[in-house]
mmCIF file of the N, C-alpha and C atoms, coordinates in Angstrom:
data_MODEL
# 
_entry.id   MODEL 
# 
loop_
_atom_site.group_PDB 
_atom_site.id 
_atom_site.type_symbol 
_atom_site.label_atom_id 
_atom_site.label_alt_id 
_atom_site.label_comp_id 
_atom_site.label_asym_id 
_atom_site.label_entity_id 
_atom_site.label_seq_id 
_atom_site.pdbx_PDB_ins_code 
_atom_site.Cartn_x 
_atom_site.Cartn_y 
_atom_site.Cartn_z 
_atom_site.occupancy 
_atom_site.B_iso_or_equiv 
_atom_site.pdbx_formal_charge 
_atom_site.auth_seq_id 
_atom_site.auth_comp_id 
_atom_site.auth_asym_id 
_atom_site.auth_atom_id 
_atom_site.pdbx_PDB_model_num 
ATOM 1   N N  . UNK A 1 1  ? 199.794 164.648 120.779 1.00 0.00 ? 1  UNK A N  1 
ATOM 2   C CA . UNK A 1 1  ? 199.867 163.719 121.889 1.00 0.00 ? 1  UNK A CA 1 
ATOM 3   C C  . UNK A 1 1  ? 201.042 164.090 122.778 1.00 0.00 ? 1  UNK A C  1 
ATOM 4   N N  . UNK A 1 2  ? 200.822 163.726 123.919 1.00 0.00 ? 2  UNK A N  1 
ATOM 5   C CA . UNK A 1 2  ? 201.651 163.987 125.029 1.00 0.00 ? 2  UNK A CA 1 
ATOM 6   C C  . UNK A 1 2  ? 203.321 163.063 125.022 1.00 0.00 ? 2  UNK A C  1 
ATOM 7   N N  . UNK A 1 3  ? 204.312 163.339 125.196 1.00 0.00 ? 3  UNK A N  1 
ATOM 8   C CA . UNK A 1 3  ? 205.393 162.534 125.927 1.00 0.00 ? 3  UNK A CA 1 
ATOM 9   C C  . UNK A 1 3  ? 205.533 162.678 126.848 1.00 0.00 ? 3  UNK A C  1 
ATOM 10  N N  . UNK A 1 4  ? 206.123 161.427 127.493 1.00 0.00 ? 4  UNK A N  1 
ATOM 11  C CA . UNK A 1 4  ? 206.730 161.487 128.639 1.00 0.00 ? 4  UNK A CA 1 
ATOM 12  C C  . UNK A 1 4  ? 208.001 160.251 128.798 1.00 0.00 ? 4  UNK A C  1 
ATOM 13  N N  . UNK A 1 5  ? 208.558 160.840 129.719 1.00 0.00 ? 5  UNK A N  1 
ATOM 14  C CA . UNK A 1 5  ? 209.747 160.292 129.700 1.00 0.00 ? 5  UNK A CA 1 
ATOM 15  C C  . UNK A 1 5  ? 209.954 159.684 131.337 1.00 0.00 ? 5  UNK A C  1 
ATOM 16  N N  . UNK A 1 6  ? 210.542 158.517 131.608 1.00 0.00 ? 6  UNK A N  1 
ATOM 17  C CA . UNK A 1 6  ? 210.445 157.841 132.891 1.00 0.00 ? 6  UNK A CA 1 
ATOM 18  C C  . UNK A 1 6  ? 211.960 157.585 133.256 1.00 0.00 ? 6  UNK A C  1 
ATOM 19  N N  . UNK A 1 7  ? 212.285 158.651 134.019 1.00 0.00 ? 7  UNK A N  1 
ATOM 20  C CA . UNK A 1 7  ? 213.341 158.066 134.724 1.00 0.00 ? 7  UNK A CA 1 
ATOM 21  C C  . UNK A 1 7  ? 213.828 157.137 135.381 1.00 0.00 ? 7  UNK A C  1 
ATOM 22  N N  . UNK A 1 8  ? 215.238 156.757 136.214 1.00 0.00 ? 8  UNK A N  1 
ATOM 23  C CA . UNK A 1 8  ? 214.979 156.106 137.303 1.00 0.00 ? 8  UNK A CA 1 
ATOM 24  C C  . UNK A 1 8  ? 214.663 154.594 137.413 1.00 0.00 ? 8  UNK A C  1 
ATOM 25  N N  . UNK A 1 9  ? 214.397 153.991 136.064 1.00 0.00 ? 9  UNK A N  1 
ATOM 26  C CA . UNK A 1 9  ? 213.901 152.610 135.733 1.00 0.00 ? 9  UNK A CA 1 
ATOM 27  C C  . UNK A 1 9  ? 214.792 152.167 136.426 1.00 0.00 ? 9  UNK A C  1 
ATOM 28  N N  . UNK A 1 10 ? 214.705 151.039 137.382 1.00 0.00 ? 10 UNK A N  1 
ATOM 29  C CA . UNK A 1 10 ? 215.126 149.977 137.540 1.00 0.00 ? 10 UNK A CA 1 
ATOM 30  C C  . UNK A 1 10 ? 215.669 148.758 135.877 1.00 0.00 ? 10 UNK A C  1 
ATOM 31  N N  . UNK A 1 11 ? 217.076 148.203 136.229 1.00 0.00 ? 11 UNK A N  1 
ATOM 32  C CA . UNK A 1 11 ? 216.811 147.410 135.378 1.00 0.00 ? 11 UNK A CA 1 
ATOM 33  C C  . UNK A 1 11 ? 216.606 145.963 135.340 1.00 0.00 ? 11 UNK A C  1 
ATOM 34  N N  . UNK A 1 12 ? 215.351 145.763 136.153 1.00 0.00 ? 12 UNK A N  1 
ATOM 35  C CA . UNK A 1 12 ? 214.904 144.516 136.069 1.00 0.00 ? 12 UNK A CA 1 
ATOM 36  C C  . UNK A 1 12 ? 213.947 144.901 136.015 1.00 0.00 ? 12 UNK A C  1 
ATOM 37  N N  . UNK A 1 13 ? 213.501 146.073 136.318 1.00 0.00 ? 13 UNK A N  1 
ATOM 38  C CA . UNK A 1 13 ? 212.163 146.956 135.446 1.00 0.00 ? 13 UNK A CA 1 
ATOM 39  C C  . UNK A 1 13 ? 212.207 146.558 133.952 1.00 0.00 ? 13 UNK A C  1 
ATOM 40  N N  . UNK A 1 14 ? 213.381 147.142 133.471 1.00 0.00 ? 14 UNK A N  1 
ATOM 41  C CA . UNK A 1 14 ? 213.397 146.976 131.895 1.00 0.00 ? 14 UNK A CA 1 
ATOM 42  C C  . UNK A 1 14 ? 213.252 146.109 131.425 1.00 0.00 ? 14 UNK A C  1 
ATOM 43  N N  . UNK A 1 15 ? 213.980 145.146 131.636 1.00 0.00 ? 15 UNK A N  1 
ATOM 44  C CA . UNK A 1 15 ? 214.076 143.876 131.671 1.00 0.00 ? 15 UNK A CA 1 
ATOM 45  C C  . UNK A 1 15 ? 212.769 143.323 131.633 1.00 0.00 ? 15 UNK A C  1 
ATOM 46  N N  . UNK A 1 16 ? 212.005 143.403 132.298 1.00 0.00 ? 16 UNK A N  1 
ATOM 47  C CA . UNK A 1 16 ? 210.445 142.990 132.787 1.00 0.00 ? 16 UNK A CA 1 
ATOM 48  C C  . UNK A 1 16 ? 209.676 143.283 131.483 1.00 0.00 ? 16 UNK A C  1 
ATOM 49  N N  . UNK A 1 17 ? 209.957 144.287 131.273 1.00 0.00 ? 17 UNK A N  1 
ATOM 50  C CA . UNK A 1 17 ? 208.988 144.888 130.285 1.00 0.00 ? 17 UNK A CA 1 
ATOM 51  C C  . UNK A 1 17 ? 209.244 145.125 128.938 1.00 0.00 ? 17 UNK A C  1 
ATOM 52  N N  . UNK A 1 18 ? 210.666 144.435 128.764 1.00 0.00 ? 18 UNK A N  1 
ATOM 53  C CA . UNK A 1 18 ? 210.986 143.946 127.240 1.00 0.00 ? 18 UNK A CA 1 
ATOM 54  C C  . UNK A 1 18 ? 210.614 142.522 126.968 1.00 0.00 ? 18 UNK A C  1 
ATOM 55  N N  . UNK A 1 19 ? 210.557 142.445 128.084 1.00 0.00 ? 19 UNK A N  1 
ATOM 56  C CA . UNK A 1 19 ? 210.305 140.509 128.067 1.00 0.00 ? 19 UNK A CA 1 
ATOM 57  C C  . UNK A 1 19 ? 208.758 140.804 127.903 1.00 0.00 ? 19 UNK A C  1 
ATOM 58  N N  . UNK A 1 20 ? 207.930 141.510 128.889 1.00 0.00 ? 20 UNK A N  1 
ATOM 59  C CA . UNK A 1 20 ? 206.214 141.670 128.391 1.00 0.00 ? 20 UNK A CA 1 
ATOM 60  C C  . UNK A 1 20 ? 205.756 141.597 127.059 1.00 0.00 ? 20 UNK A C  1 
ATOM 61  N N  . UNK A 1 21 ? 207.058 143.037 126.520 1.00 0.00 ? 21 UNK A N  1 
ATOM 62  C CA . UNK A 1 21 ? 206.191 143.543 124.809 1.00 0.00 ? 21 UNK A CA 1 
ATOM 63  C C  . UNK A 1 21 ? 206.231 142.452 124.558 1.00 0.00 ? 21 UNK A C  1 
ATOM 64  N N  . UNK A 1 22 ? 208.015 141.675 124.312 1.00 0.00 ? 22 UNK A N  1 
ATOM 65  C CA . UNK A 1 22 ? 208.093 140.656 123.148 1.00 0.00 ? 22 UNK A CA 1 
ATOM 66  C C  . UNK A 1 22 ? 206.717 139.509 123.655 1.00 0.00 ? 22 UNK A C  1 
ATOM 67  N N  . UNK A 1 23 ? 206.747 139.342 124.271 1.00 0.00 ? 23 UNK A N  1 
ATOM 68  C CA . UNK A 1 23 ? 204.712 137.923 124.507 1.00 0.00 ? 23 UNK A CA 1 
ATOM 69  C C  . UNK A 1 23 ? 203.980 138.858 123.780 1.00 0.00 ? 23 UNK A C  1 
ATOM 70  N N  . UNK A 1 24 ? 204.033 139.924 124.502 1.00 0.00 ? 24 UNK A N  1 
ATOM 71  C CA . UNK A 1 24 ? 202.420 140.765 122.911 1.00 0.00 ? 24 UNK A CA 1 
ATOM 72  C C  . UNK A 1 24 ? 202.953 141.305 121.692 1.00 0.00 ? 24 UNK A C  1 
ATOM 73  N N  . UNK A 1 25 ? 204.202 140.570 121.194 1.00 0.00 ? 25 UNK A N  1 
ATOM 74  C CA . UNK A 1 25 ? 204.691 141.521 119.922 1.00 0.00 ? 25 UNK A CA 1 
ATOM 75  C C  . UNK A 1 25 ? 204.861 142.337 119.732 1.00 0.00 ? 25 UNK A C  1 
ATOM 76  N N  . UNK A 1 26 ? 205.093 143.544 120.759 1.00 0.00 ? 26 UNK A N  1 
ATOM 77  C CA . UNK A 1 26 ? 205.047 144.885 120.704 1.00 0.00 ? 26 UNK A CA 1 
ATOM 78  C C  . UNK A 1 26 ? 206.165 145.342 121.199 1.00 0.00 ? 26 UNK A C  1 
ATOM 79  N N  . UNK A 1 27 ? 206.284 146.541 120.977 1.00 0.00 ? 27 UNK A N  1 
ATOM 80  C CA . UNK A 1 27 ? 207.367 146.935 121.125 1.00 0.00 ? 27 UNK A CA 1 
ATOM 81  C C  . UNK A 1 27 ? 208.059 147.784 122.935 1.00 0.00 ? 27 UNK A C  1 
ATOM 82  N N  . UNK A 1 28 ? 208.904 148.013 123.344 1.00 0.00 ? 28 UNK A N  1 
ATOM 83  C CA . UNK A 1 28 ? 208.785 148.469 124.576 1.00 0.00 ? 28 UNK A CA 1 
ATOM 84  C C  . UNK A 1 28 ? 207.770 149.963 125.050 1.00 0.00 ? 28 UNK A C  1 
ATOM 85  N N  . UNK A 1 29 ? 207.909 150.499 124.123 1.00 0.00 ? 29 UNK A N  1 
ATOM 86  C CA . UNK A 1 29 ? 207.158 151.824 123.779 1.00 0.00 ? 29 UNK A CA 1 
ATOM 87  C C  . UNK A 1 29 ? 205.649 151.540 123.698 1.00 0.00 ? 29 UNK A C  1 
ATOM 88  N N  . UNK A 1 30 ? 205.596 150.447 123.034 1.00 0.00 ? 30 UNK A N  1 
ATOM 89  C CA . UNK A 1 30 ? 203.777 150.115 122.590 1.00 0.00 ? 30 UNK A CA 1 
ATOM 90  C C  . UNK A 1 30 ? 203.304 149.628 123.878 1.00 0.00 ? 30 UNK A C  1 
ATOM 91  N N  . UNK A 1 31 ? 204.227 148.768 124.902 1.00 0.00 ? 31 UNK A N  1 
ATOM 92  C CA . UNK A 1 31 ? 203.864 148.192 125.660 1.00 0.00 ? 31 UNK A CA 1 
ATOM 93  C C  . UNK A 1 31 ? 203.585 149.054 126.681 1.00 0.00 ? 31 UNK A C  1 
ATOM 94  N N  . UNK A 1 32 ? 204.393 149.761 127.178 1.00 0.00 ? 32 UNK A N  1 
ATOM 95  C CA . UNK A 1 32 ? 204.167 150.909 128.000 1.00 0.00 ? 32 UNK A CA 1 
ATOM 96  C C  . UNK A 1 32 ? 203.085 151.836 127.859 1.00 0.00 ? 32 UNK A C  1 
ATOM 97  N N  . UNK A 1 33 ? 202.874 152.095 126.617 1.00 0.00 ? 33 UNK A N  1 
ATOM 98  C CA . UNK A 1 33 ? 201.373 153.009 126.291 1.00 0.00 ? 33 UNK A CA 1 
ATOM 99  C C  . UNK A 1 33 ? 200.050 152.011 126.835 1.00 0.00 ? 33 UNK A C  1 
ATOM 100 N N  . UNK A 1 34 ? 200.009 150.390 126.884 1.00 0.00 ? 34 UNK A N  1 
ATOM 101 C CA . UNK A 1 34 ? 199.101 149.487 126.604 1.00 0.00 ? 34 UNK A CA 1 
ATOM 102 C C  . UNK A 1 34 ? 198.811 149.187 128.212 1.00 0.00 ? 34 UNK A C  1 
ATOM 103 N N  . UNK A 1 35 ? 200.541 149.823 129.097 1.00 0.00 ? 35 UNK A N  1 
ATOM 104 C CA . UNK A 1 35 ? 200.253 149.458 130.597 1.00 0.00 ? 35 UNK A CA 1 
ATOM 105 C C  . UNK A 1 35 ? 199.395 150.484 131.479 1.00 0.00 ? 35 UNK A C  1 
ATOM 106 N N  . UNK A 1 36 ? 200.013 151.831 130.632 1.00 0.00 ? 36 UNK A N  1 
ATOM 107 C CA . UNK A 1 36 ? 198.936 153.073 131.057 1.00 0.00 ? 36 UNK A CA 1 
ATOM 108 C C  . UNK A 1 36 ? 197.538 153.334 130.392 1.00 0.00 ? 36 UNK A C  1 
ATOM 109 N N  . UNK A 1 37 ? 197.465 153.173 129.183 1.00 0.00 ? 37 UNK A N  1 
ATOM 110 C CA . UNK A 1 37 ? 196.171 152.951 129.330 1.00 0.00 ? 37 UNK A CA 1 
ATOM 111 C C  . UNK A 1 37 ? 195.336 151.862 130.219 1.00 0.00 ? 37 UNK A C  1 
ATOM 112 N N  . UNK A 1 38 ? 195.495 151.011 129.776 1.00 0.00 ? 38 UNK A N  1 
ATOM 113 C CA . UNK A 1 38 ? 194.960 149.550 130.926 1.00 0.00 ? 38 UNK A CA 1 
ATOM 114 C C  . UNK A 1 38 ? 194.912 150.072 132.033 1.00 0.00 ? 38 UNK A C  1 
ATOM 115 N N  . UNK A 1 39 ? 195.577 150.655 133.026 1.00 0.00 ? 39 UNK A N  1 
ATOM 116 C CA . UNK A 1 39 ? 195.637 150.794 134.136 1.00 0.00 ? 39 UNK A CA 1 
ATOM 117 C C  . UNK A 1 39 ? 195.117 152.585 134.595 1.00 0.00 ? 39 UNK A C  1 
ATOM 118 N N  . UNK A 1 40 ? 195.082 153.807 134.078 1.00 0.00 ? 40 UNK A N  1 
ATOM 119 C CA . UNK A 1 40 ? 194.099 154.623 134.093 1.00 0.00 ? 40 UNK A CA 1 
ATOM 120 C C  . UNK A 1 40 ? 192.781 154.724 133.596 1.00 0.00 ? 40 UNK A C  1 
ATOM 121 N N  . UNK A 1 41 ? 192.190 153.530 132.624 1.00 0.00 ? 41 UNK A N  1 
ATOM 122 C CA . UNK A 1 41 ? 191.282 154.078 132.033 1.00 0.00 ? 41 UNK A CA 1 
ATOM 123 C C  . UNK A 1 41 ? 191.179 152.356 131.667 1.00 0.00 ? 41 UNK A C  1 
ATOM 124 N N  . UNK A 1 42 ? 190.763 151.952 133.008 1.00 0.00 ? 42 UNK A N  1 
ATOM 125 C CA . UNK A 1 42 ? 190.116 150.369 132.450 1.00 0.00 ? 42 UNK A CA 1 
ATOM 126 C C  . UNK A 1 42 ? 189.136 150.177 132.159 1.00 0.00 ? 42 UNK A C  1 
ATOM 127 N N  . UNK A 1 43 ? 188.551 149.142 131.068 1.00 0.00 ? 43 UNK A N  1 
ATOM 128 C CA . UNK A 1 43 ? 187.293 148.961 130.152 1.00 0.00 ? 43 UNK A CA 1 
ATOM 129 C C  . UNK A 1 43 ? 186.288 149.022 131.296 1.00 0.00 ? 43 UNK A C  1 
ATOM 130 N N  . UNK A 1 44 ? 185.914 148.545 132.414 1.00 0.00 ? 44 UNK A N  1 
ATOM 131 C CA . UNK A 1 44 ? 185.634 148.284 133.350 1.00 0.00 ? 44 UNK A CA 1 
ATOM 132 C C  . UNK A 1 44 ? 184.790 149.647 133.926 1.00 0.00 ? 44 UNK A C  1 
ATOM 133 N N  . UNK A 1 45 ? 185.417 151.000 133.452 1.00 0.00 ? 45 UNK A N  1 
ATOM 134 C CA . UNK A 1 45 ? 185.057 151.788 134.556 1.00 0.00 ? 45 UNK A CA 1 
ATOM 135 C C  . UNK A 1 45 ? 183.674 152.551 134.048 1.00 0.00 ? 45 UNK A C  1 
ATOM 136 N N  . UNK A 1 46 ? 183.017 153.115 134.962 1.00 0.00 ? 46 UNK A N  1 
ATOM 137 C CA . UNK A 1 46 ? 181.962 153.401 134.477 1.00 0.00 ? 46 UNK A CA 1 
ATOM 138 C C  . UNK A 1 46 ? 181.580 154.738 134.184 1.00 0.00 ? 46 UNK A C  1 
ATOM 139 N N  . UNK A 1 47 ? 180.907 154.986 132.953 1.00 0.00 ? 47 UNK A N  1 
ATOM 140 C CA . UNK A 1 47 ? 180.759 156.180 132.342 1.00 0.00 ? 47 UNK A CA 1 
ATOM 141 C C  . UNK A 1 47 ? 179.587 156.776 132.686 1.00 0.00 ? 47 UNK A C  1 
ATOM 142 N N  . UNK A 1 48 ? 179.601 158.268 132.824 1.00 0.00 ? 48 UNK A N  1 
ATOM 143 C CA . UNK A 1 48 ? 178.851 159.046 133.294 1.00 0.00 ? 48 UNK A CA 1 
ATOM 144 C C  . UNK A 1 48 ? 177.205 159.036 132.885 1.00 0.00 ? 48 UNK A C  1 
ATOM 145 N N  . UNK A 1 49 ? 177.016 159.274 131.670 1.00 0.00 ? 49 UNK A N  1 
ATOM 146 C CA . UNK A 1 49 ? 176.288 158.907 130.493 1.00 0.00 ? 49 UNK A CA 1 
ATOM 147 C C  . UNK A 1 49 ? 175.545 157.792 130.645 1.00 0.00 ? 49 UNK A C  1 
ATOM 148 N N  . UNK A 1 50 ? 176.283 156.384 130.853 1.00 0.00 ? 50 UNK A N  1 
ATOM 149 C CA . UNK A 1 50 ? 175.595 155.063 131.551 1.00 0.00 ? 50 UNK A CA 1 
ATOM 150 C C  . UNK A 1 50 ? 175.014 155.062 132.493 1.00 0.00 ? 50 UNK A C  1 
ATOM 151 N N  . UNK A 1 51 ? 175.826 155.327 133.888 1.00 0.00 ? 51 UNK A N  1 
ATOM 152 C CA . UNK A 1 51 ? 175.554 155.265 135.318 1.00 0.00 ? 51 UNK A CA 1 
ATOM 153 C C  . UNK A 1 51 ? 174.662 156.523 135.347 1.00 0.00 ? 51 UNK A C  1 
ATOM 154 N N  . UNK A 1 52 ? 174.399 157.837 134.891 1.00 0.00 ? 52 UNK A N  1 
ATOM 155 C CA . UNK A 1 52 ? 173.158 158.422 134.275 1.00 0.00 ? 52 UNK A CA 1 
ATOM 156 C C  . UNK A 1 52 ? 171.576 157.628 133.679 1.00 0.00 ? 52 UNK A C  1 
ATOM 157 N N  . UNK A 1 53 ? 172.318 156.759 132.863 1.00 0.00 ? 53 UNK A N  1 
ATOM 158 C CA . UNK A 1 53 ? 171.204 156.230 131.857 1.00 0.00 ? 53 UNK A CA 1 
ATOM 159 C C  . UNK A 1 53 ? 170.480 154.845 133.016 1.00 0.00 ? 53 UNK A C  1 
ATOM 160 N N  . UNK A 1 54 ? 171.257 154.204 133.723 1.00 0.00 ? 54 UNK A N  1 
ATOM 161 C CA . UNK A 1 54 ? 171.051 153.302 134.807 1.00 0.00 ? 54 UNK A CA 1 
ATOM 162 C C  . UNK A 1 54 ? 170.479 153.198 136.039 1.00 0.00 ? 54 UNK A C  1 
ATOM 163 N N  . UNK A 1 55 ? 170.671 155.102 136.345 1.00 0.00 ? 55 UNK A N  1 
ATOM 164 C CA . UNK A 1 55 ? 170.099 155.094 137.264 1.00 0.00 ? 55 UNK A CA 1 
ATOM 165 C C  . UNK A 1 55 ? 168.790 155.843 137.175 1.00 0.00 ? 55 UNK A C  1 
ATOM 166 N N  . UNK A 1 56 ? 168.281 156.350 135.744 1.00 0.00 ? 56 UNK A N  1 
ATOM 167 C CA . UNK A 1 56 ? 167.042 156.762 135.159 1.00 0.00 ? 56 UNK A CA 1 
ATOM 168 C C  . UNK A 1 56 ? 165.833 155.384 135.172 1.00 0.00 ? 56 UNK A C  1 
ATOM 169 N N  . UNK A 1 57 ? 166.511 154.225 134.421 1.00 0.00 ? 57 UNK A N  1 
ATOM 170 C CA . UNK A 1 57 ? 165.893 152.967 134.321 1.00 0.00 ? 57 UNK A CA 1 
ATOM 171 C C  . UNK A 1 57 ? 165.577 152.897 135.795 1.00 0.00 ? 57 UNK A C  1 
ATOM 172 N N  . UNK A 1 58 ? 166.474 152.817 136.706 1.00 0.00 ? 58 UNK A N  1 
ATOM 173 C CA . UNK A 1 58 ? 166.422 152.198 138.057 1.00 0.00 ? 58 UNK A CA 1 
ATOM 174 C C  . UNK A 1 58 ? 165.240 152.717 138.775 1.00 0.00 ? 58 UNK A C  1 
ATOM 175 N N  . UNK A 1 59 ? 165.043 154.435 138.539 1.00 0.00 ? 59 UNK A N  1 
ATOM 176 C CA . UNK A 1 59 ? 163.779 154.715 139.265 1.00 0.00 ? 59 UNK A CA 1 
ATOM 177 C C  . UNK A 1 59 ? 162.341 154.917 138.517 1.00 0.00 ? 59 UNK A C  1 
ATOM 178 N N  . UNK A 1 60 ? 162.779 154.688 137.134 1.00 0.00 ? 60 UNK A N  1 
ATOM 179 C CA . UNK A 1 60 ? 161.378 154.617 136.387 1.00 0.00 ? 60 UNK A CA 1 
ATOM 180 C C  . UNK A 1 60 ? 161.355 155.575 135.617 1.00 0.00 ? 60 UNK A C  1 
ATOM 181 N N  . UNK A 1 61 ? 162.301 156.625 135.299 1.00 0.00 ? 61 UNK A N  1 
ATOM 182 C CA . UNK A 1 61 ? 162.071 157.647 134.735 1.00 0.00 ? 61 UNK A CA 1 
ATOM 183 C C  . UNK A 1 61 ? 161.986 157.515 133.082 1.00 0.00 ? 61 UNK A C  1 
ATOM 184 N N  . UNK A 1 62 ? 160.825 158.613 131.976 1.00 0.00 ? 62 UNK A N  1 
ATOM 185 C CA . UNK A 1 62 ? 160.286 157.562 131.098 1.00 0.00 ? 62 UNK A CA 1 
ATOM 186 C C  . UNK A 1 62 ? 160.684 158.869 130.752 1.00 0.00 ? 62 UNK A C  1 
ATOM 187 N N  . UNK A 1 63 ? 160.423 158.589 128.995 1.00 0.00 ? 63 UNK A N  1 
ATOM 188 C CA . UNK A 1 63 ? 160.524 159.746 128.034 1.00 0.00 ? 63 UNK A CA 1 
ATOM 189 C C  . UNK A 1 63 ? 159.895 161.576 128.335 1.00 0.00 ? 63 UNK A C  1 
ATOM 190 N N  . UNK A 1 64 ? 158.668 160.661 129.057 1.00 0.00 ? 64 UNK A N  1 
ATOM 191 C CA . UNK A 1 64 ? 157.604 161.611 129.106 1.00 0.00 ? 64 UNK A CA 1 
ATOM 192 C C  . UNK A 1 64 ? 157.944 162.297 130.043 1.00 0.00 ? 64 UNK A C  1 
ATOM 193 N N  . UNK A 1 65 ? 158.598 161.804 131.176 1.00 0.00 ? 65 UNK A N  1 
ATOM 194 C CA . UNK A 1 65 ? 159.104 162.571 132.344 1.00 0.00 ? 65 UNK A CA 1 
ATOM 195 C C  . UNK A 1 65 ? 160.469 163.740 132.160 1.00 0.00 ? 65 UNK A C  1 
ATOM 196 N N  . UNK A 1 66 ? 161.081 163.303 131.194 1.00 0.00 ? 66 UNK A N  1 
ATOM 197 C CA . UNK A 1 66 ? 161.911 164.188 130.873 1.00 0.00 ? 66 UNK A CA 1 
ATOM 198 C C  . UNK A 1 66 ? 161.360 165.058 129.516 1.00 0.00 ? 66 UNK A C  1 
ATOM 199 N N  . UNK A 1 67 ? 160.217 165.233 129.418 1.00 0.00 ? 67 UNK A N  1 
ATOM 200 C CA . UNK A 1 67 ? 159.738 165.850 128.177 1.00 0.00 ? 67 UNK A CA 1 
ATOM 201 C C  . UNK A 1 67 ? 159.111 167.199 129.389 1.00 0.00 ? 67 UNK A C  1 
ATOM 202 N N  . UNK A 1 68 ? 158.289 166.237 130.120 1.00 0.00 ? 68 UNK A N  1 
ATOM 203 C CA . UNK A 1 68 ? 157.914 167.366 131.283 1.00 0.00 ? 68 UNK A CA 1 
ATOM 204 C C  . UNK A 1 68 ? 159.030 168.422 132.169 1.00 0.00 ? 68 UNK A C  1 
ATOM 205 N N  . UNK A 1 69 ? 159.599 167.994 132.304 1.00 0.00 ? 69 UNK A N  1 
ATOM 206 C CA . UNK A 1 69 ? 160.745 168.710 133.074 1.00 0.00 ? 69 UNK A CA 1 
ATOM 207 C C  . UNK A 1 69 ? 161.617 170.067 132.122 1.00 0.00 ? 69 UNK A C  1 
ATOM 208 N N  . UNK A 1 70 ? 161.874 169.341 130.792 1.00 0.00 ? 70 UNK A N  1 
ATOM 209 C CA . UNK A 1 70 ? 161.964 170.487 129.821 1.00 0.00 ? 70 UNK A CA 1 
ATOM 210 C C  . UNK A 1 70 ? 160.748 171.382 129.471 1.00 0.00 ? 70 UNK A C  1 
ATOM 211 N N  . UNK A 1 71 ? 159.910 170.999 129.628 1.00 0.00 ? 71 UNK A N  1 
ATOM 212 C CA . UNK A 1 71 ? 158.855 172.296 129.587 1.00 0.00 ? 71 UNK A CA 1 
ATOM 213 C C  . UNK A 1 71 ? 158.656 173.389 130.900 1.00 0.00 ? 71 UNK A C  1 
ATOM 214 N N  . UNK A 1 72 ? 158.724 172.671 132.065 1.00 0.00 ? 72 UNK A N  1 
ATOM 215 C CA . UNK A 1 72 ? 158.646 173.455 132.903 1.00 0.00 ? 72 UNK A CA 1 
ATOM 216 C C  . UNK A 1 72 ? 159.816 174.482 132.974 1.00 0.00 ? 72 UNK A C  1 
ATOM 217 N N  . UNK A 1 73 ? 161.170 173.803 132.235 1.00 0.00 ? 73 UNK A N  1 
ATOM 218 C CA . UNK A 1 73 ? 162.198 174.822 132.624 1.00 0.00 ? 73 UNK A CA 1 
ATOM 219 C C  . UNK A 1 73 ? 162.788 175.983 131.871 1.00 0.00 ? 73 UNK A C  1 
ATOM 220 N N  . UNK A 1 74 ? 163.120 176.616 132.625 1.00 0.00 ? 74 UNK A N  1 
ATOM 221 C CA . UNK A 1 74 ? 163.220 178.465 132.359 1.00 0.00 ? 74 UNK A CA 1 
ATOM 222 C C  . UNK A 1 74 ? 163.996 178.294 131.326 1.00 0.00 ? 74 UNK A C  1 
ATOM 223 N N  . UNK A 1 75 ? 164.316 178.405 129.636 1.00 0.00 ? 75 UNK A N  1 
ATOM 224 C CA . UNK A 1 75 ? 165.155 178.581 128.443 1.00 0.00 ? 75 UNK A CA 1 
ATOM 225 C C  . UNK A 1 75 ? 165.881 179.629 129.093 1.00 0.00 ? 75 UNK A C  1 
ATOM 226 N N  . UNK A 1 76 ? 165.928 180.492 129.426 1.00 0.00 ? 76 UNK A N  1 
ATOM 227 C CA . UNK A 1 76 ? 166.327 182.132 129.572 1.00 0.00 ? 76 UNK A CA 1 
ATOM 228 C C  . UNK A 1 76 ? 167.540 181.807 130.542 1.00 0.00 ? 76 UNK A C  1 
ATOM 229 N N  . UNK A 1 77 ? 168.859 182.161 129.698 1.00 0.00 ? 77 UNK A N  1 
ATOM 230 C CA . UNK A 1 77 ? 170.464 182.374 130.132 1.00 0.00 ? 77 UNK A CA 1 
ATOM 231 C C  . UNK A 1 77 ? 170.083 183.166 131.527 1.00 0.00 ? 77 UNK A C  1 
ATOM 232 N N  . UNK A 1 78 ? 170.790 182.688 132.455 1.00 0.00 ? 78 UNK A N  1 
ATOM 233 C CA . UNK A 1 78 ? 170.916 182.989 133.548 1.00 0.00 ? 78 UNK A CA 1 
ATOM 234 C C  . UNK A 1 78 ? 171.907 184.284 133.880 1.00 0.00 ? 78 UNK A C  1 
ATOM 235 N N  . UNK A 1 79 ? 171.147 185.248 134.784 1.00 0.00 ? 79 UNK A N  1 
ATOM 236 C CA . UNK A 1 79 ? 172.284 186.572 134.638 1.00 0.00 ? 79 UNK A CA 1 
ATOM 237 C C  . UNK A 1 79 ? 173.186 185.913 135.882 1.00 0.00 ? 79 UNK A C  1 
ATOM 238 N N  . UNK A 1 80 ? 174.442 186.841 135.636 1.00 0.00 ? 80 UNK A N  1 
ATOM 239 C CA . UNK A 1 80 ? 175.710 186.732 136.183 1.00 0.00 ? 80 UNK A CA 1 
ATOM 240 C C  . UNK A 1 80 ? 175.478 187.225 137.656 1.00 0.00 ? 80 UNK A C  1 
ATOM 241 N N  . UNK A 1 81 ? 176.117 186.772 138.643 1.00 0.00 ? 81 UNK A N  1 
ATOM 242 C CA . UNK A 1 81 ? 176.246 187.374 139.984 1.00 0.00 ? 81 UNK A CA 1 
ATOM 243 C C  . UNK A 1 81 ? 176.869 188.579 139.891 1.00 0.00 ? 81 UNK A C  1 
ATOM 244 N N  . UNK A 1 82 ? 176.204 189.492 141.115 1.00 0.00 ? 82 UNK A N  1 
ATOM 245 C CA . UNK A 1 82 ? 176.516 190.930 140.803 1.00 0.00 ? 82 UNK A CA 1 
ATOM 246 C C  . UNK A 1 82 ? 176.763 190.933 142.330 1.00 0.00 ? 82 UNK A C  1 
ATOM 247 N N  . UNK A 1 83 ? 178.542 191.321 142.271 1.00 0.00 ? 83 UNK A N  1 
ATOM 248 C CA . UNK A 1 83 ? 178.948 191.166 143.687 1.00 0.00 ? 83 UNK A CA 1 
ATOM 249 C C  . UNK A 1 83 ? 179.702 192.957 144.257 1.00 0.00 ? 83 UNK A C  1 
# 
């Protein structure tokens, strides 16, 4: 896992965010991991895979349609550009 280290804190920054952990029991360190996750990578956001799978439902697309599409298509590794 990665570190990182944050300069520059303000200390009513710190302050702020010792007072946060202690409400969630955590520690200043835990809390800080809990603010960056939360805030890059909120439950909220939507995954590729889904918004894939959502927008298959959305236009009708059925098993069979993607059974067809793999048959029609070429198995055979694609040659390299020859420049």
């Amino acid at each position: 896992m990665a570190a990182v280290t944050i300069r520059n804190l303000s200390d009513e920054a710190h302050r702020a965010l010792k007072v946060r952990a202690a409400q969630h029991n955590r520690s200043a360190e835990a809390e800080m991991r809990a603010i960056l996750e939360a805030t890059v990578r909120p439950e909220g956001r939507v995954r590729l895979g889904t918004a894939l799978s959502q927008m298959s439902r959305k236009i009708g697309l059925t098993n069979a349609d993607v059974e067809a599409l793999e048959q029609t298509r070429n198995a055979n590794p694609a040659e390299p550009m020859q420049f």
